[in-house]
C-alpha positions in Angstrom: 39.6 -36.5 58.8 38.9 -36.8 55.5 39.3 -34.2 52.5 37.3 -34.3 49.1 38.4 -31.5 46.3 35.6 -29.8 44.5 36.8 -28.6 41.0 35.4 -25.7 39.6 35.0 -25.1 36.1 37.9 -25.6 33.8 38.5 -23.2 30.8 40.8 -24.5 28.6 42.7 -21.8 26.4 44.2 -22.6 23.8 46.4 -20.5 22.3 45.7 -20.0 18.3 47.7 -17.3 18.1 50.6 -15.9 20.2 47.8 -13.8 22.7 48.4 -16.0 25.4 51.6 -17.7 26.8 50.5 -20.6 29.0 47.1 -21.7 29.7 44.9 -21.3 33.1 44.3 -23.1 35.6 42.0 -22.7 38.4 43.8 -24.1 41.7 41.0 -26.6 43.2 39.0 -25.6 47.0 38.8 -28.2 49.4 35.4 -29.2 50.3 36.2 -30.2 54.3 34.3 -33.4 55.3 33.9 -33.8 59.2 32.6 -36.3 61.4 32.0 -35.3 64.9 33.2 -38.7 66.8 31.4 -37.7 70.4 27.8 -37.9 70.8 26.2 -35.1 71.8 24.0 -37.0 73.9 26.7 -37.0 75.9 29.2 -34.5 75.6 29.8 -31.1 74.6 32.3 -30.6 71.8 34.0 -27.7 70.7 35.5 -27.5 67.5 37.5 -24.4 65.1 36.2 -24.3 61.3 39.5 -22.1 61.1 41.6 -25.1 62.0 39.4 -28.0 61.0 39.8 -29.7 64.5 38.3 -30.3 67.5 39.8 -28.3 70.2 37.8 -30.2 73.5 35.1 -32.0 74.8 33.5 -32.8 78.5 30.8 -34.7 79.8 27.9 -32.0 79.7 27.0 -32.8 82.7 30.4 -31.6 84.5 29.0 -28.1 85.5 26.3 -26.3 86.7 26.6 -22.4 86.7 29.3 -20.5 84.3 30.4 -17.2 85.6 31.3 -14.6 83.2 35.3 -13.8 82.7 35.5 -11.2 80.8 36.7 -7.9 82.1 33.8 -5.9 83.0 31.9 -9.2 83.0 29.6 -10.1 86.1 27.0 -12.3 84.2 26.0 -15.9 85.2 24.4 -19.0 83.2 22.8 -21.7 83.5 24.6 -25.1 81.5 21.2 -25.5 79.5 22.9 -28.8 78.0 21.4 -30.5 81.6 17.9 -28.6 81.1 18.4 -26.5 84.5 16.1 -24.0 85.7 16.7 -21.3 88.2 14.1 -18.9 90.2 14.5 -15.3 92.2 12.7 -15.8 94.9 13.2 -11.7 95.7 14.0 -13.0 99.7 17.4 -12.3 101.3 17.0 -14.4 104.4 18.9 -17.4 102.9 17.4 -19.6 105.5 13.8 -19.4 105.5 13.7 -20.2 101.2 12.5 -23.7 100.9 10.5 -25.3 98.5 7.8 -23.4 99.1 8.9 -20.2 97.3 9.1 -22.6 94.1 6.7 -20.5 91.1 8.2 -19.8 88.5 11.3 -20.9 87.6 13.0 -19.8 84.0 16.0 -21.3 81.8 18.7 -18.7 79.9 17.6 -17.6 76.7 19.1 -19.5 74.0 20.0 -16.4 72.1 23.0 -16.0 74.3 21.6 -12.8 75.3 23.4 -12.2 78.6 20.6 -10.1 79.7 18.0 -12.0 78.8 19.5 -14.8 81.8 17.7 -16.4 84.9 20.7 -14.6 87.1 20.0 -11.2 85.9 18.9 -9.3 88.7 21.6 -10.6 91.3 23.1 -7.5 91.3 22.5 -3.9 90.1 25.3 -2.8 87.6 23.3 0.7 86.8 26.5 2.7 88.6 29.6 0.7 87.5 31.3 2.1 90.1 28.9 1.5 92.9 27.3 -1.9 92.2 24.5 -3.3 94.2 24.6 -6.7 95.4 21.2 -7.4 96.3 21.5 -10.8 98.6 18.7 -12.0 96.5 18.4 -16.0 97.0 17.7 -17.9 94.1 16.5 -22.2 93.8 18.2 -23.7 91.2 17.0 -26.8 89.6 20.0 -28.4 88.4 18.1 -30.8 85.5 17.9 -34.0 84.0 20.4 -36.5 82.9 20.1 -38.2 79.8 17.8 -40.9 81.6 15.8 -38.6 83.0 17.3 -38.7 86.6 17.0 -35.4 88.6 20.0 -33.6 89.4 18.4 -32.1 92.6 17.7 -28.8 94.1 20.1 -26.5 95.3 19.6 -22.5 96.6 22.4 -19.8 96.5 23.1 -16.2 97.1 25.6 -14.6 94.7 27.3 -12.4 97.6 29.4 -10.2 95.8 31.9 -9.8 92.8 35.5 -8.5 94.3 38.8 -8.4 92.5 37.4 -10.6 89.9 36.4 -13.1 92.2 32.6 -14.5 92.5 31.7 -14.9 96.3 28.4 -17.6 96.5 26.7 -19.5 99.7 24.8 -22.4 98.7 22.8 -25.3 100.2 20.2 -27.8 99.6 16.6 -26.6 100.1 16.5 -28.1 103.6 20.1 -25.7 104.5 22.1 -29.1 104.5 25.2 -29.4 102.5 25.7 -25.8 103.1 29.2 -24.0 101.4 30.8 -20.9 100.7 32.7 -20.4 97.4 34.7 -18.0 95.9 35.2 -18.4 92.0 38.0 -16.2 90.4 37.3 -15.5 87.0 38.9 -17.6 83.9 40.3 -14.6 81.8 40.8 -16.9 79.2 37.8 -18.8 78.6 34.5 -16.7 78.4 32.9 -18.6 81.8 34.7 -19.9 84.7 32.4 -22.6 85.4 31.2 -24.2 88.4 29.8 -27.3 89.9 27.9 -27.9 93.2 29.5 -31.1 93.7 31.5 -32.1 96.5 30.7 -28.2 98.4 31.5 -26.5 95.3 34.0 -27.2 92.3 35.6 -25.5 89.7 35.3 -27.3 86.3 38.0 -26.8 83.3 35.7 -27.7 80.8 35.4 -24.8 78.4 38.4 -24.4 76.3 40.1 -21.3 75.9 37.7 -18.5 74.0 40.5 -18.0 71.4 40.3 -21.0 70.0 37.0 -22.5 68.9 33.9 -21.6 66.8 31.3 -23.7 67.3 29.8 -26.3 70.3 28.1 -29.5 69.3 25.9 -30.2 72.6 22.4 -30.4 74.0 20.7 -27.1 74.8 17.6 -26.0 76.4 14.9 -23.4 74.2 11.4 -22.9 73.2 9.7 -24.6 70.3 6.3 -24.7 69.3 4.4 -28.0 69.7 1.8 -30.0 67.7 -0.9 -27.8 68.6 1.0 -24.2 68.3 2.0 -23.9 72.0 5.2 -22.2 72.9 7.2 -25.1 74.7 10.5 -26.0 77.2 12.5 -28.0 75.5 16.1 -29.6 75.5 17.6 -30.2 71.8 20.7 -30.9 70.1 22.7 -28.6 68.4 25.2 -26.0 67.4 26.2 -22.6 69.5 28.3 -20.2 68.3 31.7 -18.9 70.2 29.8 -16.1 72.3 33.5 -13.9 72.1 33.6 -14.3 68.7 31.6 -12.2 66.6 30.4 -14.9 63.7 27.6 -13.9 61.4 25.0 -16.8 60.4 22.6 -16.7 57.6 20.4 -19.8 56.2 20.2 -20.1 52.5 17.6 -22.7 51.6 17.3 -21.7 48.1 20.2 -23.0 46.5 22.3 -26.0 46.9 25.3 -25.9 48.6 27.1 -26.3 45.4 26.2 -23.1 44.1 26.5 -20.9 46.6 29.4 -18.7 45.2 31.4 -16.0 47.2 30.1 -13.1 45.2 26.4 -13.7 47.1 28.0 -13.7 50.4 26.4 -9.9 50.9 22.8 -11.1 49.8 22.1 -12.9 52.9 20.4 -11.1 56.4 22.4 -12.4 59.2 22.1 -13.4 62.3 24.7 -13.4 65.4 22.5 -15.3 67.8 24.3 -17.8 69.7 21.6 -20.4 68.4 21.8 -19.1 64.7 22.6 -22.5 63.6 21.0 -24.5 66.2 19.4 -27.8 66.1 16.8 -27.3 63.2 19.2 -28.7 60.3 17.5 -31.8 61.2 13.7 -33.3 61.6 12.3 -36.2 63.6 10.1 -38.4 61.5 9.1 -41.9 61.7 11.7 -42.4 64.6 14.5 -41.3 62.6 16.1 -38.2 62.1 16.4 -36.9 58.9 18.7 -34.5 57.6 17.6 -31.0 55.7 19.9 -31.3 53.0 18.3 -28.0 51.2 19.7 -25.9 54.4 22.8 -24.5 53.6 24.7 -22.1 56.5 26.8 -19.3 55.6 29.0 -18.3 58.1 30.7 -14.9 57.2 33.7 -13.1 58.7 35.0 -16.3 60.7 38.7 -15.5 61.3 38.7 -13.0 58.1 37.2 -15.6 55.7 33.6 -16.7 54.9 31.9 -20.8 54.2 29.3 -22.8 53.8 28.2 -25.9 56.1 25.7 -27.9 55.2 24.9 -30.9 57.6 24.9 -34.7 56.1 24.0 -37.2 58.8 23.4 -37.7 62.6 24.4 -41.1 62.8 27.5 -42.9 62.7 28.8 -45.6 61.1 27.2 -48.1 63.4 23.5 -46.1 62.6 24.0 -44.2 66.5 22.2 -40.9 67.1 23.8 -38.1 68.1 27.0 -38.1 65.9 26.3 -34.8 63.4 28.6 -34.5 60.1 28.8 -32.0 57.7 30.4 -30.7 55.0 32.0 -27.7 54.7 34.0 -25.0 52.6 35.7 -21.7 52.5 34.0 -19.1 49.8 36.7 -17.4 48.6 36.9 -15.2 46.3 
C-alpha cells in the first residue's frame, strides 16, 4: 500500500529577538492511497479505514439469506450483491405455494433499514415476550450471476427463532430438494449467513462486526432511468458496517484539499448503509468516470473523522471494477 505525505503550510519563525526559543514545525498528515485489488464484480470486500487494511473478501455469490445475530436480533436479508428478490405469499400450507403465487416480489431496502426488508412480517415481535411466528411461506428468487445466469427459485418458512437458533423448511417450487435447517446465530458477525446449496449451508463470509468499516461489492436499489422512472437495479458500491454507527456527508463544493477539520460540523449527515454508495462514479461513452469534485466525510469512525475521495475504477491493466481512493484523517 502505498503512502503519500501532504504538507501543510509551513511558518517559518525566525527569531529576531529572544521571543522565541526554537522554531515550529507542523508534523506532516498522511494522505492514505488505496487500491482495492478484488473486483467487485466479483467479490465482496471488507476493509477498516481505522487500520488501513483489508480485513476479508468472498465470492458474493457464496450466500443467499443473512440472519440477524445480534442479541434481540430476529431480522433476515436478502445478499442484494446477487440481485435476489423474495415474496410473502401470506399462505401457510408450504405445499400448495408454487409458481403461481408469484406477484410481487421486493428486494431489501438499500438503506439497511432492517424494517424496511422483504422478511419483515415472518414473525410478529409486537410482545417480545410472546412472539408470533406466523408460518407464512415466502418464494425467493435467488438472482443473477454476473452473466446473467439464474440462480433459481426456492420457497421457505422461517419456523421459529429458539435459543438463538433460526429454524427454516425449504424446497424448490415443485417441493423437491426439500430441507430443514437450523441456523444458530453468529454473535460476532452482524448476520450468520446462509446458503441453499447442498440442503442448506452455513457460509463464513462476513468478517467479524468489530473489525471493518466499509464493503466494496455489488448491491441491488432503485435509480431513476432515462425517462424519470423509479427502477431495479444492481450497482457497485460502498456499504457502511451496519454495527457501527458511521456518519456520512458529501461535500461537493470544495476540493478535497481544503476540506479542514474545523468544517467537520457544517455538514448534514447521513447514516444510511448506502450513504456512500455507488454514485462517486458515472457511466459515459462506455467508460466510467470518476466524480473527482465528490468528497466523503466520514465523522466519528473509531473516535476520529476523514475524507475519501475516489480516484479510479480500473486497474492497472484498464479492468473495471477495481475502485481506489484516497483518503485522510482530519484532525485537529
Amino acid at each position: 500500500m502505498k503512502k503519500l505525505y501532504f504538507w501543510g503550510l509551513f511558518f517559518i519563525v525566525v527569531s529576531l529577538t529572544s521571543c522565541f526559543e526554537d522554531d515550529y514545525r507542523i508534523i506532516p498528515v498522511p494522505i492514505q492511497q488505496v487500491e482495492i485489488p478484488y473486483s467487485m464484480y466479483e467479490y465482496q470486500t471488507y476493509y477498516s479505514i481505522h487500520d488501513s487494511a483489508i480485513v476479508a473478501y468472498n465470492d458474493y455469490a457464496d450466500w443467499d439469506l443473512g440472519f440477524e445475530s445480534s442479541e434481540e436480533g430476529y431480522r433476515v436479508i436478502l445478499n442484494s450483491a446477487r440481485f435476489m428478490y423474495a415474496e410473502n405469499t401470506f399462505e401457510t400450507d408450504f405445499y400448495a405455494v408454487n409458481s403461481s403465487n408469484i406477484t410481487d416480489m421486493k428486494f431489501d431496502n438499500s438503506s439497511g433499514n432492517l424494517d424496511s426488508t422483504a422478511f419483515i412480517n415472518w414473525v410478529d415481535y409486537s410482545d417480545q415476550d410472546n412472539p408470533v411466528f406466523n408460518d407464512y411461506v415466502y418464494i425467493v428468487d435467488r438472482g443473477k450471476g454476473e452473466d446473467g445466469g439464474s440462480f433459481g427459485l426456492k420457497k421457505i418458512v422461517i419456523e421459529k427463532m429458539e435459543l438463538d437458533t433460526f429454524y427454516i423448511h425449504f424446497s424448490n417450487l415443485d417441493n423437491t430438494v426439500e430441507a430443514y435447517f437450523k441456523i444458530p446465530k453468529d454473535s460476532i458477525a452482524n448476520f450468520a449467513l446462509f446458503s441453499f446449496d447442498n440442503l442448506g449451508e452455513l457460509k463464513i463470509s462476513e468478517p467479524e462486526k468489530e473489525s471493518w468499516d466499509v464493503c466494496f461489492t455489488k448491491y441491488s436499489t432503485i435509480i431513476l432511468d432515462d425517462d424519470g422512472v423509479p427502477t431495479d437495479y444492481l450497482v457497485r458500491g460502498v456499504l457502511l458496517n451496519p454495527y457501527k454507527t458511521i456518519d456520512v456527508a458529501l461535500d461537493v463544493m470544495n476540493s478535497f484539499y481544503d476540506i479542514l477539520p474545523g468544517m467537520v460540523n457544517e455538514y448534514t449527515y447521513s447514516i444510511s448503509r448506502d450513504a456512500i454508495g455507488y454514485n462517486w462514479k458515472i457511466f459515459s461513452n462506455n467508460l466510467y468516470e470518476i466524480r473527482d469534485n465528490y468528497t466523503y466525510i466520514l465523522k466519528n469512525l473509531s473516535g476520529l473523522d476523514y475524507k475519501l475521495r475516489f480516484t479510479n475504477f480500473y486497474n492497472n491493466q484498464g479492468e473495471k471494477g477495481y475502485p481506489s481512493f484516497e483518503i485522510m484523517e482530519l484532525s485537529n
